[in-house]
C-alpha positions as CSV (number, residue, x, y, z in Angstrom):
1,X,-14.5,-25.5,-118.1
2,X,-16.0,-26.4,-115.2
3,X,-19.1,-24.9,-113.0
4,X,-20.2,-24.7,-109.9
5,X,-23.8,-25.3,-108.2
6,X,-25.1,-25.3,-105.1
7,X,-27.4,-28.3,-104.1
8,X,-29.1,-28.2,-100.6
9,X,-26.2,-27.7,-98.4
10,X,-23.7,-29.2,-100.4
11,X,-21.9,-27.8,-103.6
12,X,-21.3,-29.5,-106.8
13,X,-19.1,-28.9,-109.3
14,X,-19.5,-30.4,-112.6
15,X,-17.3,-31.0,-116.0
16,X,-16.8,-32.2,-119.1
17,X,-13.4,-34.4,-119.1
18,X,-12.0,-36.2,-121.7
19,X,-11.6,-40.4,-121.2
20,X,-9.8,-41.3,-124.8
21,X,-10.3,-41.1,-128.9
22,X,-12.6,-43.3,-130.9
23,X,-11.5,-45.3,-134.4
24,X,-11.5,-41.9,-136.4
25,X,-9.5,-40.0,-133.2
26,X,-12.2,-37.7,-132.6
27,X,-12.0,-37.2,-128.4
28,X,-14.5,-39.1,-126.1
29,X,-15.8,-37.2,-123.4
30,X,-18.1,-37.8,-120.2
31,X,-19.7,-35.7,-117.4
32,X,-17.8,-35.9,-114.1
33,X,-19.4,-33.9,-110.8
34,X,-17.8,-34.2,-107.4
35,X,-20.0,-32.5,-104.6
36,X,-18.0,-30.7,-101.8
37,X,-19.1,-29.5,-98.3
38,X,-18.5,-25.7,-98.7
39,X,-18.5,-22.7,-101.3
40,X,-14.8,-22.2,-100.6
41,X,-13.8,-26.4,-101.5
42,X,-16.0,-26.3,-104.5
43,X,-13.8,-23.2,-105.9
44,X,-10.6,-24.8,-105.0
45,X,-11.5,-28.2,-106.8
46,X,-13.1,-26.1,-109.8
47,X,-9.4,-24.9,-110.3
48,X,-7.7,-27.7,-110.0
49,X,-10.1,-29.6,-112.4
50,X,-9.3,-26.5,-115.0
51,X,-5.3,-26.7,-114.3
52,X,-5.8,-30.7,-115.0
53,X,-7.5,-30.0,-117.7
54,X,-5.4,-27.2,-119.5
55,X,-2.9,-29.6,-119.0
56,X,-4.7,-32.2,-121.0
57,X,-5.0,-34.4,-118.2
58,X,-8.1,-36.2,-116.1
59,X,-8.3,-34.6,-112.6
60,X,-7.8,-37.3,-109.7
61,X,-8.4,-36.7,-106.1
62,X,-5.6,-36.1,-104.0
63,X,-5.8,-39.2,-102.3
64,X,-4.8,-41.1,-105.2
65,X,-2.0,-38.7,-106.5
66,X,1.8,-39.0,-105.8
67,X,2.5,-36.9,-103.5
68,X,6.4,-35.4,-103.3
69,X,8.4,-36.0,-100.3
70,X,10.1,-33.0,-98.9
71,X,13.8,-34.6,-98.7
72,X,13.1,-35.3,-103.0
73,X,12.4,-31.7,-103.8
74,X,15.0,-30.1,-101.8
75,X,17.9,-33.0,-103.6
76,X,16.3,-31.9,-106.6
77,X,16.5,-28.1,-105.6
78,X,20.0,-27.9,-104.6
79,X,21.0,-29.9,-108.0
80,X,19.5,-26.3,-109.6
81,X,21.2,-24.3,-107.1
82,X,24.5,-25.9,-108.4
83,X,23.6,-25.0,-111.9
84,X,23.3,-21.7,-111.1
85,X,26.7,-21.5,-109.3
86,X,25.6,-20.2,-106.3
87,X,27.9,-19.4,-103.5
88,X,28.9,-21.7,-100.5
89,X,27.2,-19.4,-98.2
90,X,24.0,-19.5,-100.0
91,X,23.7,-23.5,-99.7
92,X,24.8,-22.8,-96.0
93,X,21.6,-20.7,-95.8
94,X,19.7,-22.8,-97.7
95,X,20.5,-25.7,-95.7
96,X,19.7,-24.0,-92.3
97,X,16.3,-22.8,-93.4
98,X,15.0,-26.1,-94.7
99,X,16.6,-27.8,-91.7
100,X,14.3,-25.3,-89.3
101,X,11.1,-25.8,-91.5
102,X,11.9,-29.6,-91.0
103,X,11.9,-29.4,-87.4
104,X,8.7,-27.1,-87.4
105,X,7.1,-29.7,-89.3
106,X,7.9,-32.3,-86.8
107,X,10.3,-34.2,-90.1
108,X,12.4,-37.2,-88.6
109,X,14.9,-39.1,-90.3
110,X,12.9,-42.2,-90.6
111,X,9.5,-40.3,-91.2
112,X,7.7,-39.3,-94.0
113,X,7.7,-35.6,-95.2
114,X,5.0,-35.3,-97.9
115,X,5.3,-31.5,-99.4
116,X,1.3,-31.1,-98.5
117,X,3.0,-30.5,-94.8
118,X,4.0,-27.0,-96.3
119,X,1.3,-23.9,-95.5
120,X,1.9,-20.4,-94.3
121,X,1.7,-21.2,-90.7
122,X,4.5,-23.4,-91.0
123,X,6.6,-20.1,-92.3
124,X,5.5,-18.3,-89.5
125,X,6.6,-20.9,-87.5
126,X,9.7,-20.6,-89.2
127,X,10.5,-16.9,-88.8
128,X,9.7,-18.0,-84.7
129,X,11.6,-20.2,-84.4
130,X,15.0,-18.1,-85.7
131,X,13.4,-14.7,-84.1
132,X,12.4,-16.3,-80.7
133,X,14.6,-19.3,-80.2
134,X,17.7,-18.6,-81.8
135,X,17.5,-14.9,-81.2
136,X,18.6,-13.6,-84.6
137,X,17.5,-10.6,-86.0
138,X,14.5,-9.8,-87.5
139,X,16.1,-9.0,-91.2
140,X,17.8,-12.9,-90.9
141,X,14.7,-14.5,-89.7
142,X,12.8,-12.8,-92.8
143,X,16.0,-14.0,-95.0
144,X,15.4,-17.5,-93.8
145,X,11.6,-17.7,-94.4
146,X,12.1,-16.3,-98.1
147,X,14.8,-19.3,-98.3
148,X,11.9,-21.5,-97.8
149,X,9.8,-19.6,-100.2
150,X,11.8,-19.8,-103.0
151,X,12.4,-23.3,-102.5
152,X,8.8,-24.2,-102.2
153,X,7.9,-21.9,-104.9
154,X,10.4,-23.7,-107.0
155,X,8.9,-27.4,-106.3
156,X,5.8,-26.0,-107.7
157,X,7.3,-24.3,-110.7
158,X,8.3,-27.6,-111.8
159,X,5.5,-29.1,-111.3
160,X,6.9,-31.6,-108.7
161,X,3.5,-34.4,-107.6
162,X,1.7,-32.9,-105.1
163,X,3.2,-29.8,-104.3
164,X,0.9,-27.7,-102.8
165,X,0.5,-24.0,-104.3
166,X,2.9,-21.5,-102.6
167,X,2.0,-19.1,-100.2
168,X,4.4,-15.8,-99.3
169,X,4.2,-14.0,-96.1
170,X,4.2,-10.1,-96.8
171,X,4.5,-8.5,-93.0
172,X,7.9,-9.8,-92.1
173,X,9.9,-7.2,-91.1
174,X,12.5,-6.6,-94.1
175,X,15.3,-4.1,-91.6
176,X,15.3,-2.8,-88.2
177,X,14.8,0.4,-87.3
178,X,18.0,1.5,-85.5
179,X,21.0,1.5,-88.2
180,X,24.1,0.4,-86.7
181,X,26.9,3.1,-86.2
182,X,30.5,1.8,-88.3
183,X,33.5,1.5,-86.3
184,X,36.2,4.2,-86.5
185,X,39.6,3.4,-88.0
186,X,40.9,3.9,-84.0
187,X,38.2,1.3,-82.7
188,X,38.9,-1.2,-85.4
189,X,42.9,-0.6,-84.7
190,X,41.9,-1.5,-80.5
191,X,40.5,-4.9,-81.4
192,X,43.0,-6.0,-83.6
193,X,45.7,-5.0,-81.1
194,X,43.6,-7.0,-78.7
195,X,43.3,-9.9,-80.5
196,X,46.7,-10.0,-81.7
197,X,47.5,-10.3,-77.6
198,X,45.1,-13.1,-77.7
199,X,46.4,-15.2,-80.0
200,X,50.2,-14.4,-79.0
201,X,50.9,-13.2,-82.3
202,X,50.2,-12.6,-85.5
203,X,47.6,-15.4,-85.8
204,X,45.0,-16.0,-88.6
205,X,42.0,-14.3,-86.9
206,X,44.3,-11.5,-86.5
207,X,46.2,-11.7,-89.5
208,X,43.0,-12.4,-91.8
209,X,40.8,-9.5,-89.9
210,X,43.7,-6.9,-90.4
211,X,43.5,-8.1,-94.4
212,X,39.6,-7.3,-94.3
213,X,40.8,-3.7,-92.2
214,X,42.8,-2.7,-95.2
215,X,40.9,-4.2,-98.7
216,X,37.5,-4.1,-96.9
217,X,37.3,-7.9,-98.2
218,X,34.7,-10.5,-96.4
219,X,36.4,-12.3,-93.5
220,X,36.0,-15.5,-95.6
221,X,38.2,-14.0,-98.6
222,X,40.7,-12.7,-96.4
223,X,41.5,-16.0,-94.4
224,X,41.8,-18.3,-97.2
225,X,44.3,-15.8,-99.1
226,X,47.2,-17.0,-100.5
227,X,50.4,-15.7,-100.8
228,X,50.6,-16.2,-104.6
229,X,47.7,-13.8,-104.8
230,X,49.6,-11.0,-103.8
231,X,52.3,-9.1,-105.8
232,X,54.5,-6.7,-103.7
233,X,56.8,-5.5,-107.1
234,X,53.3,-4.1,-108.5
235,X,51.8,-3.8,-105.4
236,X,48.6,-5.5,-106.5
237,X,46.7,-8.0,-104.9
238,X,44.9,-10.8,-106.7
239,X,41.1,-12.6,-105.7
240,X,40.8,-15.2,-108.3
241,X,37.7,-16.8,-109.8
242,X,35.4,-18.1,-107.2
243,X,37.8,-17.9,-104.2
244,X,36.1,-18.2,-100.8
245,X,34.0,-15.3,-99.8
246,X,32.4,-14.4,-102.8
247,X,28.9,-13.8,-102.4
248,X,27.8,-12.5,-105.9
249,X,27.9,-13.5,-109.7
250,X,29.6,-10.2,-110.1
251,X,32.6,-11.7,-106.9
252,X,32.9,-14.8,-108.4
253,X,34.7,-13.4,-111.6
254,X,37.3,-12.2,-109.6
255,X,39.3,-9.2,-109.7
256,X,42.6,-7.1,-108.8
257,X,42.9,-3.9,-106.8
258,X,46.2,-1.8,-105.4
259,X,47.9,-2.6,-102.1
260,X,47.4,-0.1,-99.1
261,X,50.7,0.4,-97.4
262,X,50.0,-0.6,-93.9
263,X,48.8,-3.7,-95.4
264,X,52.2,-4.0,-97.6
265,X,54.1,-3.4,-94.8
266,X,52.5,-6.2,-92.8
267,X,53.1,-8.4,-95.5
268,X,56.5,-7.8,-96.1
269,X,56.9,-8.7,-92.4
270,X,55.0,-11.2,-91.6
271,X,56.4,-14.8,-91.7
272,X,55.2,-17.4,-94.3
273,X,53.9,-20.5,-92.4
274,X,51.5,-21.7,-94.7
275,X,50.5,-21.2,-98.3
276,X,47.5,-19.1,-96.7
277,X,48.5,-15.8,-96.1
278,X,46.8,-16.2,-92.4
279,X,47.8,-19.5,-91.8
280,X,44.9,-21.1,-90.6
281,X,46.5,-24.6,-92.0
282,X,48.7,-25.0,-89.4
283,X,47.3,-23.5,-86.3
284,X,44.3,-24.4,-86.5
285,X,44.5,-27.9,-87.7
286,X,43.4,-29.8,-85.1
287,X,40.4,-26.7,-84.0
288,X,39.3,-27.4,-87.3
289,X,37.5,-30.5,-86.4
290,X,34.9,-29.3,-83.8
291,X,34.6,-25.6,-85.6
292,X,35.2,-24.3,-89.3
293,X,37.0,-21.3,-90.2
294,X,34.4,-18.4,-89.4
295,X,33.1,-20.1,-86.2
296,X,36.9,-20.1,-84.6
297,X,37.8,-16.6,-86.0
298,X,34.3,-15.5,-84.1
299,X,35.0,-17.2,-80.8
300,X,38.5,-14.8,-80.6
301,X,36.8,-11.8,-81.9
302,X,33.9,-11.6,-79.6
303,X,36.5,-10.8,-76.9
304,X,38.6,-8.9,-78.3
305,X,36.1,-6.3,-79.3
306,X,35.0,-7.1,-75.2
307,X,38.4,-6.4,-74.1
308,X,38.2,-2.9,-76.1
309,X,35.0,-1.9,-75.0
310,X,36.4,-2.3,-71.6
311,X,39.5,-0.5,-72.0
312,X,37.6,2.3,-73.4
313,X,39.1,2.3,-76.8
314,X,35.6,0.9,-78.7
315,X,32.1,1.4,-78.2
316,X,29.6,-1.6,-78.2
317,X,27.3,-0.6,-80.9
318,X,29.9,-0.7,-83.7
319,X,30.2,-4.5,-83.4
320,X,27.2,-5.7,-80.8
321,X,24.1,-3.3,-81.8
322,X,21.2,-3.4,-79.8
323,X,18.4,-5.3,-81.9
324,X,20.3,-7.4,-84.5
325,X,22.8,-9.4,-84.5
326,X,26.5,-9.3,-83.6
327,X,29.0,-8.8,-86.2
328,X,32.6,-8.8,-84.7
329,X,34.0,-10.0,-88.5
330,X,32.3,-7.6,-90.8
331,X,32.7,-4.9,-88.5
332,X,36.3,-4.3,-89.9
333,X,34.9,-4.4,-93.5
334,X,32.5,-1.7,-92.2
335,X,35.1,0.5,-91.3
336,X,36.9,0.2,-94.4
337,X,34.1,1.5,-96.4
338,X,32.9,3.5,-94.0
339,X,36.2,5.4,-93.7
340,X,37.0,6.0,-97.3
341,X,33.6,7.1,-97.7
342,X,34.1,9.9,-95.1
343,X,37.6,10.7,-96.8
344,X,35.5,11.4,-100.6
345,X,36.2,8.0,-102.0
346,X,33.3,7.5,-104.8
347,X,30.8,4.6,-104.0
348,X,32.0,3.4,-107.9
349,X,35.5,3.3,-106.7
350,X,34.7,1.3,-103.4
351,X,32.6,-1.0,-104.9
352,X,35.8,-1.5,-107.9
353,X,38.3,-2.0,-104.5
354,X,36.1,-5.1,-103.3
355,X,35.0,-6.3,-106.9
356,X,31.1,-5.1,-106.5
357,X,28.6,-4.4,-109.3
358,X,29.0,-0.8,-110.5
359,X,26.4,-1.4,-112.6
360,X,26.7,-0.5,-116.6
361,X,30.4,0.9,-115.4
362,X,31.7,-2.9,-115.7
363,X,30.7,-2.7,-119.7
364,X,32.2,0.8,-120.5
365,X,35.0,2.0,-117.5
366,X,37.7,0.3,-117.8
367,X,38.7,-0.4,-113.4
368,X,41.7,0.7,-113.6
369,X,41.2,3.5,-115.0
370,X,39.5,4.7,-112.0
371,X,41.6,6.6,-108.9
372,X,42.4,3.3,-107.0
373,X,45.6,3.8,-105.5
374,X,45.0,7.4,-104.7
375,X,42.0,5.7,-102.7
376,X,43.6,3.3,-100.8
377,X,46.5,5.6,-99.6
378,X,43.5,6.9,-97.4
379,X,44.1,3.9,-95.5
380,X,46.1,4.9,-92.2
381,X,48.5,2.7,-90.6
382,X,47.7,1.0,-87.7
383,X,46.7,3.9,-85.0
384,X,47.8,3.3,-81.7
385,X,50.9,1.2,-82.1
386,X,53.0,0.2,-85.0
387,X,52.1,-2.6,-86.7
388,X,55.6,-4.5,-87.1
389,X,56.8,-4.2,-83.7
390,X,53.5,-6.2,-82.5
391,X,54.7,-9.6,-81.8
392,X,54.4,-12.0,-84.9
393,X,53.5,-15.5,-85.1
């Protein structure tokens, strides 16, 4: 144990630490006392000499201890994120949070970054520099400061050299305070139509957003799937084990759910250039290169949901709401659940459609046994026009 004293108008701290053994192994101890300029250093060095020494270890002063660089612990971090089979989209987070605490940080490529840079100003400056700069909404800017939390919290954990001890800001604002309204089946049919006329076709934006439409899938899942995934005897359709889109532990196991039959009959007319059921492989090969998957499907359905809100057929809110940010992708997957829940569909049963976590359910209700297809044949066609006599691609 160590103690504290106060000397004039310094403070001392003083302890007993152990330097070896003697012949018989009994331990050899000295006195050690460090003074330090204020009340407040005094306690902080008084703890870290009782951490060294419940560790069974002499306390040095931070000068002489190895101090973690930044780049080490986050290598080292996403080597446990891999073990716990997180998603692509996680490291995607991950990766965008450290990179903004790097640049807060003032981090270059050929600098040092020693994790003492880390404090709770620099997560403040964090949740800045996504809310003010990069003008995202207050729920993601939180999400990206707690990325940075767990990470640092995680280089202390295991004891990484010199890792400072973690701090957590608790006033961040966690949601906003104006809830978003969920496009109707009729606004969600305008953008398609729109985008469909953008793309000259059947198109993989428009294919892949018309999948989400129907399943209520992520965009993600919907562009990357195949056309072995679906079975149009049985009328089933297949996301396998870890397919693209899946955000959860509970996703990532995959599952099966029915057909809807505006979806079928899409399928059943739609032309088979790829082994994607959207396509993407070959028209968007060569777009590919400047802008992935998501970023090019956003760039055609910003305007589209424009050209609908023009025309009258779709209000802004459902995809543009004032105070977070835009969501012209999941907007059709907010439809989807948002219009079987107004047609009586159970939570259980939407969450079994899109492969979520029905909690003990998964253990003793078998999915299938649950009213699936009589939920998806709440599903309406296409409203508006028919969907095979759009042109196709």
């Amino acid at each position: 144990m160590a103690s504290v004293h106060r000397r004039g108008d310094s403070w001392i701290v003083r302890w007993r630490e152990q330097v070896g053994v003697d012949k018989r192994g009994r331990p050899i101890r000295t006195n050690r006392q460090r003074s330090c300029p204020s009340k407040r250093s005094a306690d902080q060095l008084r703890r870290e000499v009782e951490e060294a020494t419940a560790l069974g270890r002499p306390w040095t002063p931070a000068s002489a201890r190895q101090v973690t660089d930044l780049r080490d612990g986050y290598a080292l971090y996403l080597e446990h994120l891999v073990r716990l089979q997180r998603s692509a989209s996680t490291f995607a987070a991950v990766g965008t949070s450290v990179d903004v605490a790097y640049k807060v940080m003032g981090v270059r490529p050929d600098s040092p970054a020693p994790a003492t840079l880390l404090s709770r100003e620099v997560l403040r400056d964090v949740f800045r520099e996504f809310r003010e700069v990069r003008k995202c909404a207050a729920p993601t800017a939180t999400g990206r400061v707690r990325n940075v939390e767990r990470w640092w919290a995680w280089m202390h954990e295991e004891e990484l050299p010199g890792v400072p001890s973690p701090r957590k800001l608790s006033d961040l604002p966690t949601r906003t305070a104006v809830e978003a309204p969920r496009p109707t089946w009729a606004e969600a049919d305008a953008a398609i139509r729109h985008l469909v006329d953008l793309e000259g076709g059947w198109g993989p934006a428009s294919r892949a957003l018309w999948i989400s439409r129907c399943t209520g899938l992520r965009y993600s899942t919907c562009v990357a799937l195949r056309w072995d995934a679906v079975d149009l005897e049985r009328n089933v359709l297949y996301v396998r084990p870890n397919d693209p889109g899946a955000k959860t532990s509970r996703e990532r196991r995959g599952w099966s759910a029915p057909i809807a039959e505006p979806l079928r009959e899409s399928l059943l007319g739609w032309e088979r250039v790829a082994d994607s059921i959207s396509g993407w492989e070959v028209t968007w090969r060569a777009e590919l290169k400047v802008h992935n998957r998501r970023d090019w499907a956003y760039r055609l359905a910003v305007p589209a949901w424009e050209a609908a809100e023009a025309a009258g057929e779709a209000r802004a809110d459902v995809w543009n709401p004032p105070g977070r940010s835009r969501r012209p992708l999941h907007a059709f997957r907010a439809c989807w659940k948002a219009g079987l829940a107004q047609t009586g569909v159970s939570y259980e049963v939407r969450q079994a459609l899109v492969g979520g976590d029905r909690g003990a359910d998964h253990a003793y209700v078998d999915t299938w046994s649950l009213p699936l297809r009589e939920a998806v044949a709440n599903v309406p066609a296409m409203q508006g026009a028919k969907v095979l006599e759009l042109r196709r691609r």
